[in-house]
Biopython code that builds the backbone (N, CA, C, O; Angstrom):
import numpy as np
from Bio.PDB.StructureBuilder import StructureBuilder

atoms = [
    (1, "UNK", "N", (0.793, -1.198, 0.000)),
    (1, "UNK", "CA", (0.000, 0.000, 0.000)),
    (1, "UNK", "C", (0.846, 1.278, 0.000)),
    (1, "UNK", "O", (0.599, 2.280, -0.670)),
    (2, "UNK", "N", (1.875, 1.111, 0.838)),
    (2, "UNK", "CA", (2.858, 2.426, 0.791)),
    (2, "UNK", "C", (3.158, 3.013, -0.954)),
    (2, "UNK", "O", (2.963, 4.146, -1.393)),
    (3, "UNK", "N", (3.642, 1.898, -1.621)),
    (3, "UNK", "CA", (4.086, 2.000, -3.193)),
    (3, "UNK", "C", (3.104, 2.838, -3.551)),
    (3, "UNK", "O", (3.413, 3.983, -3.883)),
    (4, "UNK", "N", (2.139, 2.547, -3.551)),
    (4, "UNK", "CA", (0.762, 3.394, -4.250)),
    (4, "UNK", "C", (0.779, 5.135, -3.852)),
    (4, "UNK", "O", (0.854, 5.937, -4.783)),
    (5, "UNK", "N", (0.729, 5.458, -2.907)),
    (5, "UNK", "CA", (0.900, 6.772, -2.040)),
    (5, "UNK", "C", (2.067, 7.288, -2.381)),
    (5, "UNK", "O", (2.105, 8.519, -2.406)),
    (6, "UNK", "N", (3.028, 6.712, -2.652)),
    (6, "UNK", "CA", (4.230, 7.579, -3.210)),
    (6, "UNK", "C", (4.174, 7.629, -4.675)),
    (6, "UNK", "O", (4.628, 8.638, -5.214)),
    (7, "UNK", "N", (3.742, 6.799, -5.315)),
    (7, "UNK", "CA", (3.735, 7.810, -6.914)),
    (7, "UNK", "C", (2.528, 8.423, -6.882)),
    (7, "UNK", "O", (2.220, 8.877, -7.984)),
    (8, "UNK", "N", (1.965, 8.551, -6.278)),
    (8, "UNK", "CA", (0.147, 9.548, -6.283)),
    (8, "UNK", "C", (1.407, 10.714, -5.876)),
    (8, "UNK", "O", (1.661, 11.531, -6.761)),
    (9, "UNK", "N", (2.126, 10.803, -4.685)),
    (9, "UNK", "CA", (2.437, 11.951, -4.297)),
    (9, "UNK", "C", (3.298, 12.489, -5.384)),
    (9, "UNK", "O", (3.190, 13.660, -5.749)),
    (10, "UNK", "N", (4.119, 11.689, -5.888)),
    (10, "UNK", "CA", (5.146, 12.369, -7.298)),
    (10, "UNK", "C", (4.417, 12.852, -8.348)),
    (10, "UNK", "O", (4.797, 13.922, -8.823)),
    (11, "UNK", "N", (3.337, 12.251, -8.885)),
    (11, "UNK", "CA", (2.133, 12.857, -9.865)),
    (11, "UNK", "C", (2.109, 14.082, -9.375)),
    (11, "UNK", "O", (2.884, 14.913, -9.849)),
    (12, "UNK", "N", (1.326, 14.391, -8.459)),
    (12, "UNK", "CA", (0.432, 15.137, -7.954)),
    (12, "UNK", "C", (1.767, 16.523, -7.830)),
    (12, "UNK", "O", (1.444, 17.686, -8.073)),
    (13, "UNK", "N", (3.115, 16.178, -7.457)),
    (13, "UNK", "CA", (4.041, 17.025, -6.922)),
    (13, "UNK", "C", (4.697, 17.789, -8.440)),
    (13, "UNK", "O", (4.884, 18.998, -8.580)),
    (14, "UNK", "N", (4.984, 16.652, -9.536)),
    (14, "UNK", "CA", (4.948, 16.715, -10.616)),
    (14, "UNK", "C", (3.668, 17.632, -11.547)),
    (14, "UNK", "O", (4.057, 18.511, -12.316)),
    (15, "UNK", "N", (2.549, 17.425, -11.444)),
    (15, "UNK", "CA", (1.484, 18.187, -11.864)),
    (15, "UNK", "C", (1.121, 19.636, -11.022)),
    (15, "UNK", "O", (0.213, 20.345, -11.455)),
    (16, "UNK", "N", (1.656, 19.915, -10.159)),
    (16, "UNK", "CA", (1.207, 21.178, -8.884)),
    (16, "UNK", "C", (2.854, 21.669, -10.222)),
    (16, "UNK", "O", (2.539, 22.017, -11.360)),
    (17, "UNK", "N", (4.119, 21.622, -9.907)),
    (17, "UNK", "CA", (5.097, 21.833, -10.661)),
    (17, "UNK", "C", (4.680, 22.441, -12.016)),
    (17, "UNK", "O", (4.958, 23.566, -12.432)),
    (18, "UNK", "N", (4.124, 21.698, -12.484)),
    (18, "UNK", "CA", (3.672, 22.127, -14.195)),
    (18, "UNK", "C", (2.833, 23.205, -14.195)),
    (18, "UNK", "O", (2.989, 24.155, -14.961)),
    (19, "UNK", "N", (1.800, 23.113, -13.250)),
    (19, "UNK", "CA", (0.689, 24.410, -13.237)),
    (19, "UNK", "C", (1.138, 25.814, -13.040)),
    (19, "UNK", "O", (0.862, 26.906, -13.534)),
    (20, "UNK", "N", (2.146, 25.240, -11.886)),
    (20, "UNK", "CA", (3.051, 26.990, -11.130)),
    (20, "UNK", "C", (4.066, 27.615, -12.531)),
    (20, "UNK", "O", (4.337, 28.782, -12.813)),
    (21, "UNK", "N", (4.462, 26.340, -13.218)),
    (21, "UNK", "CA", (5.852, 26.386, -13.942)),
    (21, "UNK", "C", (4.782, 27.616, -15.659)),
    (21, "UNK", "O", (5.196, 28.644, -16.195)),
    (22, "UNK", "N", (3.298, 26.739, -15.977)),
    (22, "UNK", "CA", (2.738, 27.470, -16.600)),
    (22, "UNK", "C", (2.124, 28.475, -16.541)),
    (22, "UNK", "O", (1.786, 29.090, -17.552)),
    (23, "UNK", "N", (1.834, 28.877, -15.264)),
    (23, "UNK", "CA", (1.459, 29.592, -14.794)),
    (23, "UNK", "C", (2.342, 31.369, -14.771)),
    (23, "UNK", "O", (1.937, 32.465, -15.159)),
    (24, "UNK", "N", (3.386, 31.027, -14.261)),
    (24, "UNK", "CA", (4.485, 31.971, -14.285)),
    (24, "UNK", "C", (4.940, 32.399, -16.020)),
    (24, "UNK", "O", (5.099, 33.500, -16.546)),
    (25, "UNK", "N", (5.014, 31.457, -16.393)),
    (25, "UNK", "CA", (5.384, 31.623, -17.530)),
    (25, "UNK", "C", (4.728, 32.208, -19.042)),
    (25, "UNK", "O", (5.337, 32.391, -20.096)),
    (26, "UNK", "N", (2.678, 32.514, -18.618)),
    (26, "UNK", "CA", (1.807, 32.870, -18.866)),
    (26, "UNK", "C", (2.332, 34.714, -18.211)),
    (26, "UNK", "O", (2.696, 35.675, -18.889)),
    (27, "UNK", "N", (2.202, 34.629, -17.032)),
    (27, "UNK", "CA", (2.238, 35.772, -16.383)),
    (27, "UNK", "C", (3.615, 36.384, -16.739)),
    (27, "UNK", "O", (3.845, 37.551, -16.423)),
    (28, "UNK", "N", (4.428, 35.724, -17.309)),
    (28, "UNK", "CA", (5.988, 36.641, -17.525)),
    (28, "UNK", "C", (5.437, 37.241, -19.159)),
    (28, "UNK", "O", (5.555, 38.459, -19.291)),
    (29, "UNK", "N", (5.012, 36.675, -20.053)),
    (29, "UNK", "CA", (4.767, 36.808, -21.427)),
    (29, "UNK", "C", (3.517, 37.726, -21.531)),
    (29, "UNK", "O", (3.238, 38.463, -22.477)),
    (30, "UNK", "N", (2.551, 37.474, -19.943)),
    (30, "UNK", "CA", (1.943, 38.969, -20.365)),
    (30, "UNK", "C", (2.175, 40.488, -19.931)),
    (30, "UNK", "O", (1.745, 41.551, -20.377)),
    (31, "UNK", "N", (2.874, 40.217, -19.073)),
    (31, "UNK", "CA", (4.400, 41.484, -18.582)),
    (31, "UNK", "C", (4.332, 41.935, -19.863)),
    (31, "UNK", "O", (3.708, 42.928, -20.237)),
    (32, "UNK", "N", (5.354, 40.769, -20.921)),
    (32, "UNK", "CA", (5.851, 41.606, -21.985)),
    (32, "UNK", "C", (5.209, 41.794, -23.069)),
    (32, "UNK", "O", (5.729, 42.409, -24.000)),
    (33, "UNK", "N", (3.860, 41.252, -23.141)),
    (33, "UNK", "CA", (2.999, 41.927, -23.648)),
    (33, "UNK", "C", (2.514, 43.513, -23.333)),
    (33, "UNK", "O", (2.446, 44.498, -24.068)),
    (34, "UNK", "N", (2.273, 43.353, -22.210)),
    (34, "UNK", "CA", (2.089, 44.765, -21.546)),
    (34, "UNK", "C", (2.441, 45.551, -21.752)),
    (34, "UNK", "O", (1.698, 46.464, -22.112)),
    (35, "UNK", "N", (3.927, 45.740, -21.655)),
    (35, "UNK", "CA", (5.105, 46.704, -21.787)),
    (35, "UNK", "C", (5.381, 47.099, -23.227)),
    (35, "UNK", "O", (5.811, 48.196, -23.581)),
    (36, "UNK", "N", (5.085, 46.083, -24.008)),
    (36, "UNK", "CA", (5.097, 46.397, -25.324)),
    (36, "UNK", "C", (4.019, 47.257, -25.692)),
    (36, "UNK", "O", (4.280, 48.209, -26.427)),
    (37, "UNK", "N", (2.773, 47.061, -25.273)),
    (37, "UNK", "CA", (1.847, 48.212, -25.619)),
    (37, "UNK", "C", (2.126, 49.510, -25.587)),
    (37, "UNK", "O", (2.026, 50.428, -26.400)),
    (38, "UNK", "N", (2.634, 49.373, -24.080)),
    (38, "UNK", "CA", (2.633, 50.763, -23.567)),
    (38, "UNK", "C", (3.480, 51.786, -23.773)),
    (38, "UNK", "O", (3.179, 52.976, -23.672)),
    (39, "UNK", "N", (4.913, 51.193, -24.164)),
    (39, "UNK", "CA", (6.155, 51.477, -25.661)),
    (39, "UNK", "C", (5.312, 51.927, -26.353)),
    (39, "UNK", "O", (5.005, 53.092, -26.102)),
    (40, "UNK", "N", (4.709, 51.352, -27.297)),
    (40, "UNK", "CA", (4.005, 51.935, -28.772)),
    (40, "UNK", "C", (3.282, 52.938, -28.286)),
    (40, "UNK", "O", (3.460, 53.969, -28.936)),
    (41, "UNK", "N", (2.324, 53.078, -27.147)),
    (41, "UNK", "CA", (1.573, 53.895, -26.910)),
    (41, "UNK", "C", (1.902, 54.871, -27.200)),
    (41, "UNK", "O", (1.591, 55.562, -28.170)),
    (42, "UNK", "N", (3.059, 55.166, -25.799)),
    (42, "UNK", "CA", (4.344, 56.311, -25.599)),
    (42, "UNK", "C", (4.400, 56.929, -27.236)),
    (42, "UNK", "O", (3.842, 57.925, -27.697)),
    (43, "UNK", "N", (5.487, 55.717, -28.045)),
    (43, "UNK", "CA", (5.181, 56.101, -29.451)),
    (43, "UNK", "C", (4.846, 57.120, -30.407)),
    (43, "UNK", "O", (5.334, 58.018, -31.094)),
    (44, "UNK", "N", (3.522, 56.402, -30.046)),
    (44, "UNK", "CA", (2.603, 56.598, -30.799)),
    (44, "UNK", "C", (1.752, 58.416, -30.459)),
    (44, "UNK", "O", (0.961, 59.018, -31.185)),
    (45, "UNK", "N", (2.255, 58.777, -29.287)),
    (45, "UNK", "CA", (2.019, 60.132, -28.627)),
    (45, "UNK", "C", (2.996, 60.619, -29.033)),
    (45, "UNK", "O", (2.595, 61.495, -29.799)),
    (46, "UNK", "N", (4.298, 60.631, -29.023)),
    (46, "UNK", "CA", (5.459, 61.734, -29.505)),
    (46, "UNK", "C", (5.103, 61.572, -31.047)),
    (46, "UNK", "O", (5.350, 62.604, -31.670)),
    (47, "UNK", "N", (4.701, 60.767, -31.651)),
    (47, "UNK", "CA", (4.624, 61.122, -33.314)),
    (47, "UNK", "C", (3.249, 61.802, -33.852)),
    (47, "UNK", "O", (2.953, 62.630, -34.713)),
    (48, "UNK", "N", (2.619, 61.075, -32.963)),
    (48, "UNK", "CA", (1.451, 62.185, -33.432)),
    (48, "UNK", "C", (1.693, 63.452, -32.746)),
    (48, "UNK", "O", (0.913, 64.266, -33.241)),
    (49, "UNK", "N", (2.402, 64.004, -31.843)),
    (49, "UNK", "CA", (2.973, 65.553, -31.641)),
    (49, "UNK", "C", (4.029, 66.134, -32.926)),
    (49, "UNK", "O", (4.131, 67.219, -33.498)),
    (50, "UNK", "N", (4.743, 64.807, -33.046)),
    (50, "UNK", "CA", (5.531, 65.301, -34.313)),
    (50, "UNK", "C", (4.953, 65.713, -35.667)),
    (50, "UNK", "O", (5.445, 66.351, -36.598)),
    (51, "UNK", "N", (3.757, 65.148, -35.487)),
    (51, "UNK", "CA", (2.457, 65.315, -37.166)),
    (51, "UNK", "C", (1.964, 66.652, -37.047)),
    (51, "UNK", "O", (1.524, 67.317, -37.985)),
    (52, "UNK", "N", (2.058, 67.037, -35.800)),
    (52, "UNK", "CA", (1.172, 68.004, -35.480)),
    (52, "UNK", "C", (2.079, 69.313, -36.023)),
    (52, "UNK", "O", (1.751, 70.294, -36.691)),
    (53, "UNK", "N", (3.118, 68.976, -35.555)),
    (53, "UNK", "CA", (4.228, 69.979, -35.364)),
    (53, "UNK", "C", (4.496, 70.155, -37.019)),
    (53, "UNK", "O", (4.922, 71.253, -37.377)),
    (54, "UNK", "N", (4.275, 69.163, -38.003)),
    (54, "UNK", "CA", (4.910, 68.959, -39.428)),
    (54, "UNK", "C", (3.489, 69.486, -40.021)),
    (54, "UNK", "O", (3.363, 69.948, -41.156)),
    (55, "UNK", "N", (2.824, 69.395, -39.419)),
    (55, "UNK", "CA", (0.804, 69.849, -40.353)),
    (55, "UNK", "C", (1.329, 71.682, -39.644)),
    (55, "UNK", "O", (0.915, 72.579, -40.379)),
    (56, "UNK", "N", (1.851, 72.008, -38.825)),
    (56, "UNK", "CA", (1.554, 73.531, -38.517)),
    (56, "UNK", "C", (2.606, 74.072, -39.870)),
    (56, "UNK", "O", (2.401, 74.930, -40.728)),
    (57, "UNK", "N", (3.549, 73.351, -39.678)),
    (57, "UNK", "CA", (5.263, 73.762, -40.381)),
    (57, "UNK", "C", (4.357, 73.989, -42.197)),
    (57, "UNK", "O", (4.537, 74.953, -42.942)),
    (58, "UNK", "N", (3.543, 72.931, -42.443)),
    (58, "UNK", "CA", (3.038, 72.923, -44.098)),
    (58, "UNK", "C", (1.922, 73.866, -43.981)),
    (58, "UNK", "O", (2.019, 74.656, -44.920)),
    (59, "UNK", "N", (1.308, 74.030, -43.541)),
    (59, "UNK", "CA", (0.215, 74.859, -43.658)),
    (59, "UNK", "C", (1.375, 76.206, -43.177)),
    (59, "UNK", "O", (0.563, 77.122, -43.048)),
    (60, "UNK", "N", (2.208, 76.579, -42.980)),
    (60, "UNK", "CA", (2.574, 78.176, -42.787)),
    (60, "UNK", "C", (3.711, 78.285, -43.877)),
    (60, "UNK", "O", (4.106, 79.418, -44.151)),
    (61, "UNK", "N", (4.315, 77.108, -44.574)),
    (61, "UNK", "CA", (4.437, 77.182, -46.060)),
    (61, "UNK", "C", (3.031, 77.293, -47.373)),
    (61, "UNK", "O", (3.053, 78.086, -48.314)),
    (62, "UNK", "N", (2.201, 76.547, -47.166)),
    (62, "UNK", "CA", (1.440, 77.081, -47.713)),
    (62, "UNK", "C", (0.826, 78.247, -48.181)),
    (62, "UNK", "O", (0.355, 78.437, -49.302)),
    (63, "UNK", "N", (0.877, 79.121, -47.091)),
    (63, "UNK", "CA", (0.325, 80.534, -46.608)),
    (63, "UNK", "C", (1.308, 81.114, -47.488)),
    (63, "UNK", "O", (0.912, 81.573, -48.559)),
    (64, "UNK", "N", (3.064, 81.180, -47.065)),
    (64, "UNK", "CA", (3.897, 81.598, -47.843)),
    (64, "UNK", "C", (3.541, 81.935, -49.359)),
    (64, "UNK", "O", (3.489, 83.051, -49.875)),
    (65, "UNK", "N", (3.241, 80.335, -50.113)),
    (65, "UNK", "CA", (3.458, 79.674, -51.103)),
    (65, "UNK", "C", (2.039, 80.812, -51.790)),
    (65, "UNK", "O", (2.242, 81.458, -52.818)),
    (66, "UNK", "N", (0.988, 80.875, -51.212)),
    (66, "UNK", "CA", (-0.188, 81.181, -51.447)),
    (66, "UNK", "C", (0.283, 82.797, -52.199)),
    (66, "UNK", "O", (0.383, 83.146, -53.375)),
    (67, "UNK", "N", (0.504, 83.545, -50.848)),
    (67, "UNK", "CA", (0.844, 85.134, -50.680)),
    (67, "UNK", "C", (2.455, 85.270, -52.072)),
    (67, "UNK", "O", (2.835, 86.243, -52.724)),
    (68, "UNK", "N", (2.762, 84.437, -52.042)),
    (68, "UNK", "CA", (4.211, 84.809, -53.285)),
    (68, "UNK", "C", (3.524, 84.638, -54.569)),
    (68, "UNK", "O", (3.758, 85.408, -55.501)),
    (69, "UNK", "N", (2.655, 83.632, -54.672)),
    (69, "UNK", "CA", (1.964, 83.370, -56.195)),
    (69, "UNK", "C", (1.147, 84.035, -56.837)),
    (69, "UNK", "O", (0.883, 84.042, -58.039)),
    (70, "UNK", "N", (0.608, 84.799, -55.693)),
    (70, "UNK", "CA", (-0.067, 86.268, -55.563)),
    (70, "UNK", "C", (-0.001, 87.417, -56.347)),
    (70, "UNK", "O", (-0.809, 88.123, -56.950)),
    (71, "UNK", "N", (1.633, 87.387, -56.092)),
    (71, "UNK", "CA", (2.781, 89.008, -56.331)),
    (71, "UNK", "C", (3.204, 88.052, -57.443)),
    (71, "UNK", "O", (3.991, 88.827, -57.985)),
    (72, "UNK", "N", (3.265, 87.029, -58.133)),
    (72, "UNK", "CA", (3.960, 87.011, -59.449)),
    (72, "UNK", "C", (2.979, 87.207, -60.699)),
    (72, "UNK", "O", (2.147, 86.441, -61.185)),
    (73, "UNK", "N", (3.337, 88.391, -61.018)),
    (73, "UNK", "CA", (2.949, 89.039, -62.423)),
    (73, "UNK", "C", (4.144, 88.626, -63.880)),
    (73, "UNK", "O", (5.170, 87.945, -63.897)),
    (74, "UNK", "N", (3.366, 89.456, -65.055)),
    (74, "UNK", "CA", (4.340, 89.785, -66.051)),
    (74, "UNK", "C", (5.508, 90.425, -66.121)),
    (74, "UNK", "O", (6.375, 90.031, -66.901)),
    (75, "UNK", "N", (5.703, 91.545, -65.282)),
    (75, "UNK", "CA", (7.091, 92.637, -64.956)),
    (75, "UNK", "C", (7.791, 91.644, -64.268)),
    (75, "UNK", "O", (8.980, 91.538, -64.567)),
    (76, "UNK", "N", (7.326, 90.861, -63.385)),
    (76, "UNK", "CA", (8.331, 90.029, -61.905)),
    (76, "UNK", "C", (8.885, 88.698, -62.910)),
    (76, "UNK", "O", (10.057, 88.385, -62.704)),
    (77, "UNK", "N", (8.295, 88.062, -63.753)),
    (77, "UNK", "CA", (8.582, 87.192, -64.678)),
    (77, "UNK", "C", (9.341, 87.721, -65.422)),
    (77, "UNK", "O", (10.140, 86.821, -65.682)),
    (78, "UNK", "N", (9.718, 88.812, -66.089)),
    (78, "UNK", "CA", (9.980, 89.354, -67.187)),
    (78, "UNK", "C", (11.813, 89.738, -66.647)),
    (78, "UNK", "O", (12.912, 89.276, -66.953)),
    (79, "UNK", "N", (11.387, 90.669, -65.843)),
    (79, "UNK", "CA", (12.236, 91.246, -64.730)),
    (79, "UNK", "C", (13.833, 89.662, -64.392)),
    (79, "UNK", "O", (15.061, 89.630, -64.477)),
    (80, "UNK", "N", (12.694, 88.654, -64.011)),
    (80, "UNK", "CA", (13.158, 87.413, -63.396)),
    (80, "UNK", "C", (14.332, 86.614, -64.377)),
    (80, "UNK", "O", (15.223, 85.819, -64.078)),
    (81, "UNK", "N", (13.941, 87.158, -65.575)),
    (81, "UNK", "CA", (14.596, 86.140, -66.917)),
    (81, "UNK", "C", (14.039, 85.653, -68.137)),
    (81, "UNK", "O", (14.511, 85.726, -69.271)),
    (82, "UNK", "N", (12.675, 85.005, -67.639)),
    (82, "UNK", "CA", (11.494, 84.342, -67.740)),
    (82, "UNK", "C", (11.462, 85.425, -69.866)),
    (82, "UNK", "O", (11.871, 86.490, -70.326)),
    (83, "UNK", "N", (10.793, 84.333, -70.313)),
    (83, "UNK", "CA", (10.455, 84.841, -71.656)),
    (83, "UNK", "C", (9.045, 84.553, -71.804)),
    (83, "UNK", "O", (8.431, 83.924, -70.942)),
    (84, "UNK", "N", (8.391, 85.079, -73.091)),
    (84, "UNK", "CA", (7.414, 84.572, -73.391)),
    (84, "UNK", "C", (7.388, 83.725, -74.687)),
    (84, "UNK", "O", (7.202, 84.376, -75.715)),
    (85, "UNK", "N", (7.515, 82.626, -74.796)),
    (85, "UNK", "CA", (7.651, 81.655, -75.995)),
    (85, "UNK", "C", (6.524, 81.612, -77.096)),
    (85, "UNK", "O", (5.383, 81.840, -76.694)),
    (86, "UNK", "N", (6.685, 81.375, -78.301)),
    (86, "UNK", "CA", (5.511, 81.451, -79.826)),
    (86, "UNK", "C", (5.621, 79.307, -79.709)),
    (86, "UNK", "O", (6.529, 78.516, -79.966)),
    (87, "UNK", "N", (4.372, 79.156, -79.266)),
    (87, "UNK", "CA", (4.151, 77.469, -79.898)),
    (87, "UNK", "C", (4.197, 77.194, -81.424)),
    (87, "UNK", "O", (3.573, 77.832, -82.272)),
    (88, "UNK", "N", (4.989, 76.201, -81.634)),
    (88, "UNK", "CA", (4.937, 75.781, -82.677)),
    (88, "UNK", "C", (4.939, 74.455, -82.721)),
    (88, "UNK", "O", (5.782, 73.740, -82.181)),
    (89, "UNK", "N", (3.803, 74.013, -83.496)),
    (89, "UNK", "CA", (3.191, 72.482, -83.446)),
    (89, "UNK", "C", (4.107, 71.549, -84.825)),
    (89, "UNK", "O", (4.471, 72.119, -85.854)),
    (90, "UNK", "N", (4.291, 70.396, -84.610)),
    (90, "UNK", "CA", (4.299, 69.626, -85.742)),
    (90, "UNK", "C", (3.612, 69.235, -86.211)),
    (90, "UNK", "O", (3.112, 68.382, -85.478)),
    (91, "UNK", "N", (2.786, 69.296, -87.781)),
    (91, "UNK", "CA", (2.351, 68.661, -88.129)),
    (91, "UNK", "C", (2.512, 67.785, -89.014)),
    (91, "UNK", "O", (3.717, 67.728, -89.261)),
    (92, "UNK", "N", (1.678, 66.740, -89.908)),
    (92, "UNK", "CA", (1.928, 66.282, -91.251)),
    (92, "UNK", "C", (0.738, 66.007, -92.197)),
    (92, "UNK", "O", (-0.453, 66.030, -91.887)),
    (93, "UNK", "N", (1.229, 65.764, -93.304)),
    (93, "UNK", "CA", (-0.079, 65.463, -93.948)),
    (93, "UNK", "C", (-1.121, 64.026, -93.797)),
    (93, "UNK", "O", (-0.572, 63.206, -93.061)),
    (94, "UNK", "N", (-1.938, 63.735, -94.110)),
    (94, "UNK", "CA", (-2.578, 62.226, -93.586)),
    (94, "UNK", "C", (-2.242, 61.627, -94.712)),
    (94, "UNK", "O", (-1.867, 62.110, -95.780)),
    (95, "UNK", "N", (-2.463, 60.171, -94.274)),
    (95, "UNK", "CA", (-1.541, 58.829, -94.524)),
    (95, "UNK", "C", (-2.437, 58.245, -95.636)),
    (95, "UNK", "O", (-2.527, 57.029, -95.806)),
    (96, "UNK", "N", (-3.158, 59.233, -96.455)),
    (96, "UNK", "CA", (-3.731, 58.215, -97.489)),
    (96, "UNK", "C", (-5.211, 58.422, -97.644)),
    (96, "UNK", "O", (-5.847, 58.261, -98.686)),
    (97, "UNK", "N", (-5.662, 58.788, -96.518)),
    (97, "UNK", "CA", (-7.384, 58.883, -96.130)),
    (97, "UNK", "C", (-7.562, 60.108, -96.352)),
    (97, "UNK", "O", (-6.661, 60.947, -96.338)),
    (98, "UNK", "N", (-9.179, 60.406, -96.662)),
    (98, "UNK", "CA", (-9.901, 61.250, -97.198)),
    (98, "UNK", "C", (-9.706, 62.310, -96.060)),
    (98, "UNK", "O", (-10.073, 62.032, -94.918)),
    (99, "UNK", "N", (-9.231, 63.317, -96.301)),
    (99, "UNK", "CA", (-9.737, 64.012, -95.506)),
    (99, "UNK", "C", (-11.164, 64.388, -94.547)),
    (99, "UNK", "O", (-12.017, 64.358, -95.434)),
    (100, "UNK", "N", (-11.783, 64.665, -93.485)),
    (100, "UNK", "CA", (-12.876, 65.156, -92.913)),
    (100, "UNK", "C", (-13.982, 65.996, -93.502)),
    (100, "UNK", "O", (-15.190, 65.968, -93.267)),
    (101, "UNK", "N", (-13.072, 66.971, -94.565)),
    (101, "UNK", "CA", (-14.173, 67.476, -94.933)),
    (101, "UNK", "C", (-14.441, 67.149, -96.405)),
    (101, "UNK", "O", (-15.415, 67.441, -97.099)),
    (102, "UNK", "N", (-13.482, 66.562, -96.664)),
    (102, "UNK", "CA", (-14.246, 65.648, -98.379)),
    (102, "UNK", "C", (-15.023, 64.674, -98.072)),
    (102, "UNK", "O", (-15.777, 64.240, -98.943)),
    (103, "UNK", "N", (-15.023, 64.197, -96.973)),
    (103, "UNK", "CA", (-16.381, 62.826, -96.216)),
    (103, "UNK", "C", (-17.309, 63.838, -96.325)),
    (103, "UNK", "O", (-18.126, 63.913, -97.243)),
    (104, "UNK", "N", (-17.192, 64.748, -95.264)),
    (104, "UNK", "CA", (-18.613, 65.898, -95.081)),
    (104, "UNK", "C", (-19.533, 66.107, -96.469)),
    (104, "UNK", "O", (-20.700, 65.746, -96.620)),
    (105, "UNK", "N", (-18.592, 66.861, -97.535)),
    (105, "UNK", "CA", (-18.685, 67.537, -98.141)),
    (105, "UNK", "C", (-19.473, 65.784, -99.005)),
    (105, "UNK", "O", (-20.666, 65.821, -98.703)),
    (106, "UNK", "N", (-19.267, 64.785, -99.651)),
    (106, "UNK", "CA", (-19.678, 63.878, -100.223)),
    (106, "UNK", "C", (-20.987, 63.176, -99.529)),
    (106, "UNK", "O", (-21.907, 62.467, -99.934)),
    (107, "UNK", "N", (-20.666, 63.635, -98.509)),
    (107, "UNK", "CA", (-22.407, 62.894, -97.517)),
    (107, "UNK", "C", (-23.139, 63.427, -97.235)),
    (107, "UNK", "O", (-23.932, 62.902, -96.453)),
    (108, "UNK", "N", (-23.348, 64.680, -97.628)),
    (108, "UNK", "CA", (-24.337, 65.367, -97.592)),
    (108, "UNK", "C", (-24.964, 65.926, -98.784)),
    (108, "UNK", "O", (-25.975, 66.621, -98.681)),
]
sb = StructureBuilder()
sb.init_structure("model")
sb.init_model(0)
sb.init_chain("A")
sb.init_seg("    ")
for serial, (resi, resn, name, xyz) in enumerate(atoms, 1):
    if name == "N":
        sb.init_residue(resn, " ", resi, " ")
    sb.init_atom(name, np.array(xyz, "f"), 0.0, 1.0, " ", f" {name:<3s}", serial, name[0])
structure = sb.get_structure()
């Protein structure tokens, strides 16, 4: 009868072991779960101050950008270097086909 009572107690000492051993080891991994959130959080607050800080910085270039495009005329262009260019297109003659208005001009 003794034999019996001592491996019940090694099970049992063995299984209490495993529970504490998973147990801890649950509770260490959600530590670093934890901590990891709360990193990004942190994060995630200095960059959105930094967005904030980069949305004021573009919008008071903008304003700049707005008020200069304003004041550029013909004299400030002219003045600047700036020319005024004549377009000149390439064209050619068509490849064989009736022209548009000899269709017109025949279909009606």
């Amino acid at each position: 009868m003794m034999g019996v009572s001592i491996i019940n107690n090694n099970i049992e000492r063995i299984l209490l072991n495993f529970v504490v051993l998973s147990f801890g080891t649950l509770a260490f991994i959600y530590l670093l779960l934890l901590g990891n959130m709360v990193s990004n959080i942190v994060a995630r607050r200095s960059l959105e101050i930094n967005a904030r800080a980069l949305s004021g910085e573009v919008r008071d270039l903008e304003l700049t950008y707005l008020s200069m495009s304003n004041s550029v005329d013909l004299p400030l262009s002219y003045s600047m270097g700036f020319k005024e260019t004549k377009a000149s297109f390439a064209t050619r003659k068509s490849l064989g086909l009736r022209s548009l208005s000899n269709i017109l001009q025949n279909d009606i």
